[in-house]
N, C-alpha and C positions, 0 to 999 in steps of 0.2 A: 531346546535345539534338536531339531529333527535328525537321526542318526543317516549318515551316508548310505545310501544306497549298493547294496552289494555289489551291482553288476558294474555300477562308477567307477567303483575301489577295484575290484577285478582289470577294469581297462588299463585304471592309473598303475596299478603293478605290473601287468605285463609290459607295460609301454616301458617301464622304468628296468625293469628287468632285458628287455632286449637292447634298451640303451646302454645301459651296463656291461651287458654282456660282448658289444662290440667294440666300445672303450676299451673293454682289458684286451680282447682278441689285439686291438693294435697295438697296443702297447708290448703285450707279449711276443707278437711278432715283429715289431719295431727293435725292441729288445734282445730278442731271440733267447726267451726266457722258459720253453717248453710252456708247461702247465704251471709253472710257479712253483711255490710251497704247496699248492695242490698235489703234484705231481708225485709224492711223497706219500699223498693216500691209495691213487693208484695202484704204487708201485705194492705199495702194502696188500692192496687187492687182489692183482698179479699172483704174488708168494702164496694168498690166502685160498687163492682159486684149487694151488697144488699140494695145499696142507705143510706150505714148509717156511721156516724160520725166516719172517723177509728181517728180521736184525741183523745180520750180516754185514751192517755196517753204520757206525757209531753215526753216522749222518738220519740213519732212519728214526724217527724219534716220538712219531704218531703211534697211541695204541692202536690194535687192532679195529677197535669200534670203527676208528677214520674211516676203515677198510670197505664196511658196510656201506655208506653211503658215497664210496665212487666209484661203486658197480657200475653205476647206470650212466657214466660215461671212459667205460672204460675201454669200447672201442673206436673212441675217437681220437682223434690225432691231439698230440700232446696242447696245442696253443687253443683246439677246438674247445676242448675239454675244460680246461682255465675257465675259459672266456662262457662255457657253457653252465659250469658252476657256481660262476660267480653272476652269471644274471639269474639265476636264479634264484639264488641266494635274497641278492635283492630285491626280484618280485614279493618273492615272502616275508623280507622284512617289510616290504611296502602294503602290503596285505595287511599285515597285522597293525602298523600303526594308524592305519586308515580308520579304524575302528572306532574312533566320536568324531573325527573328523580331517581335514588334510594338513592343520599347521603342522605337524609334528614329523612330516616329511624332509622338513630343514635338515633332519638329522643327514643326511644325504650330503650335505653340503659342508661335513665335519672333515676335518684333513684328515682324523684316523681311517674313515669309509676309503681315500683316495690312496691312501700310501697303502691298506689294503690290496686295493684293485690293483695297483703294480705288480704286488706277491702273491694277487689269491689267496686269499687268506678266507679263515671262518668266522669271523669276528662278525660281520650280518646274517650269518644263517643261526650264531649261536644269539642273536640278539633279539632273532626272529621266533626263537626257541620259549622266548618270557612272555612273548606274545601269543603264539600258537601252540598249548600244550602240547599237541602232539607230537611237535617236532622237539621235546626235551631230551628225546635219546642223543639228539644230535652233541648234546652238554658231553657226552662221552667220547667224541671226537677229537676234545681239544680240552680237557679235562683240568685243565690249570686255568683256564680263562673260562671252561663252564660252569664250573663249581659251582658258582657265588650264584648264577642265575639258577642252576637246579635246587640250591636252596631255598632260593629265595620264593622261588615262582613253582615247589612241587605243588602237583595236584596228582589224584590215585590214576587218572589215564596216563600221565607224564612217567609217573612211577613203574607202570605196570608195563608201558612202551621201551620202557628202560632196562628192565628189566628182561625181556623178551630177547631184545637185541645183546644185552650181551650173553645169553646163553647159545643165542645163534654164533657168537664169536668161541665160546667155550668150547662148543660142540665138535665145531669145523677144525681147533687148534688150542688144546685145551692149555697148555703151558706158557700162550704167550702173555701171561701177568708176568710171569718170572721173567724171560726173556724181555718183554719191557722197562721192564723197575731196572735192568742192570745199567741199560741207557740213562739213567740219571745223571749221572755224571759227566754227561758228555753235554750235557743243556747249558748253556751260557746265559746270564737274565742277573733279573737285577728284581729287587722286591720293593714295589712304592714306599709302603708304610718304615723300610729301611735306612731309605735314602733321603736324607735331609733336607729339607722340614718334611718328611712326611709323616713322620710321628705326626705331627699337626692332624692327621686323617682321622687318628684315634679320635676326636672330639665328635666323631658322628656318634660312637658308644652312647655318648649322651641323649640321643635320640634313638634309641637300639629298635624303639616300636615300629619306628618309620620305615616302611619298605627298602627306599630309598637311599636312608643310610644304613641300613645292613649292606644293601648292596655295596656302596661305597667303600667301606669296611671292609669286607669279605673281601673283594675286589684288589686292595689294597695289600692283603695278604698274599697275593700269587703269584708268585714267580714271572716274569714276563722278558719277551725280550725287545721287541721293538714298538714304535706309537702305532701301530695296527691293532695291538691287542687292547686296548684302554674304550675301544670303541664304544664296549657295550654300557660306557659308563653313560652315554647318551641316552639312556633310559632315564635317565634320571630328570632330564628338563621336561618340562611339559606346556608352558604358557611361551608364545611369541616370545616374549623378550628375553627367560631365559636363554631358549634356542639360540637367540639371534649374537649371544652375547658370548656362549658358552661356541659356539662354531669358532664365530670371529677371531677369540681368543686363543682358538684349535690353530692357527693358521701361524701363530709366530713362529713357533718351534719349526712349521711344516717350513717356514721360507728362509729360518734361520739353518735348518739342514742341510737346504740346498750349496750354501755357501760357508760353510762351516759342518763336515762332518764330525757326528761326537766320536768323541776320539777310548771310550770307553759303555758297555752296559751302566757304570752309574751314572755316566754324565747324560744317558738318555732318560734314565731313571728320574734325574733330578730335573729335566725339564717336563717331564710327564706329570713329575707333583704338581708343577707348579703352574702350568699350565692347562692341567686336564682334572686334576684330583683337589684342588683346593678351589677351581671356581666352583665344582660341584658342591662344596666345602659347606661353600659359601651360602649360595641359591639354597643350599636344605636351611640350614641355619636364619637365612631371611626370610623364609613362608613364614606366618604367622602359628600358633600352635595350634589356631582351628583352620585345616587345609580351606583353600580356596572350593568353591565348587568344583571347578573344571576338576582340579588334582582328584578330589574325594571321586568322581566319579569314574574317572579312569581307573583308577586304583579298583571300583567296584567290579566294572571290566575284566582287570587283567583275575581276578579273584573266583568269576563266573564261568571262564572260558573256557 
């Protein structure tokens, strides 16, 4: 099967990327939500511009890294800037999964991508990250939901980008590790593998070899606070019907939300197992133990990139 044509994939992503980006712009302005939880990198930016302490207040909770990449919209207007991040964001995740071909752009149509785009969130640029080594600095942005993908997915350019950027953040403001770390505390979340049945998750260990369930795993470990962040777990489908199964299934939680808020971090915790961490569970567990073509070869992909 003939690979996609670069300049195809270039259209399909920008087209997706400016669709995105004017989604959230309304949303944000319907809302009147500024920049979102973007807004928080900014502001980190701002502080970072005049070398001074933007933790000043227990709400700031981004490292510095954030900081770095919302330079480059940091003088636009708060809903601009949102809406201009996060189609971007999605160009690039669309960019990267283009790469054997277009089924796997369903991922778009997963309720974690859309309760995202509400809050501006990082969960596609850090998912676009496993895809486009380059952009693995970006795993430092949001570092409790990058982890698992900079493990999973280093390579020595991802390492050496990563590395750069935070010396750029040491240089400018050497002290704010300490300054950050003391913010722990203030982080409200709930940890999958915690919250009942997600012990269940541990059963990927079994498969430790597999990309896929490390990811899982890892993933499972992390502190999280709302179904924005589980996003990147949609690396993990890869043939149509996973996709198709694993989205659909994305959507009860999203519509059981609307009319029912959880009324605690476990009680969202416990529908993110169940819903987002255990079909993945599943899907690893049903491949065969000799991958499909299509898998094996993606997998070669993300390995070369």
């Amino acid at each position: 099967m003939p690979l996609p044509p670069v300049r195809t994939r270039i259209v399909i992503a920008v087209t997706i990327g400016i669709a995105a980006g004017i989604l959230c712009w309304l949303f944000l302005s319907r809302f009147d939500q500024g920049a979102g939880d973007f807004g928080w990198a900014i502001r980190a930016a701002r502080y970072l511009c005049h070398r001074e302490n933007p933790y000043d207040t227990p709400l700031e909770q981004y490292p510095v890294t954030a900081a770095i990449f919302a330079f480059p919209f940091i003088s636009l207007s708060p809903a601009t800037a949102g809406a201009a991040f996060y189609g971007v964001s999605s160009a690039l995740l669309a960019l990267g999964l283009t790469r054997r071909g277009y089924q796997r752009l369903l991922v778009f149509l997963a309720y974690p991508y859309w309760a995202g785009m509400i809050a501006v969130q990082w969960s596609p640029l850090l998912m676009a990250a496993a895809l486009l080594p380059l952009l693995l600095p970006v795993t430092m942005a949001k570092p409790q939901i990058g982890l698992p993908i900079a493990i999973n997915y280093l390579t020595k350019r991802g390492l050496v980008a990563c590395m750069i950027t935070l010396l750029l953040t040491l240089l400018v403001l050497p002290r704010w590790p300490l300054w950050w770390i003391r913010q722990f505390v203030n982080y409200q979340h709930f940890i999958p593998v915690l919250v009942f049945p997600g012990i269940l998750v541990a059963l990927a260990l079994l498969r430790w070899r597999n990309q896929d369930a490390r990811l899982l795993f890892l993933a499972s470990l992390m502190p999280q606070r709302w179904f924005f962040d589980s996003f990147i777990l949609w690396l993990i489908p890869k043939t149509r019907r996973e996709l198709l199964w694993t989205v659909l299934l994305s959507w009860l939680p999203g519509i059981w939300r609307w009319y029912f808020i959880p009324r605690s971090f476990t009680q969202v915790g416990r529908w993110v197992v169940l819903f987002f961490y255990l079909p993945m569970l599943i899907i690893i567990w049903m491949r065969s133990y000799k991958p499909s073509k299509e898998i094996t070869e993606d997998a070669a992909a993300s390995a070369h990139t």
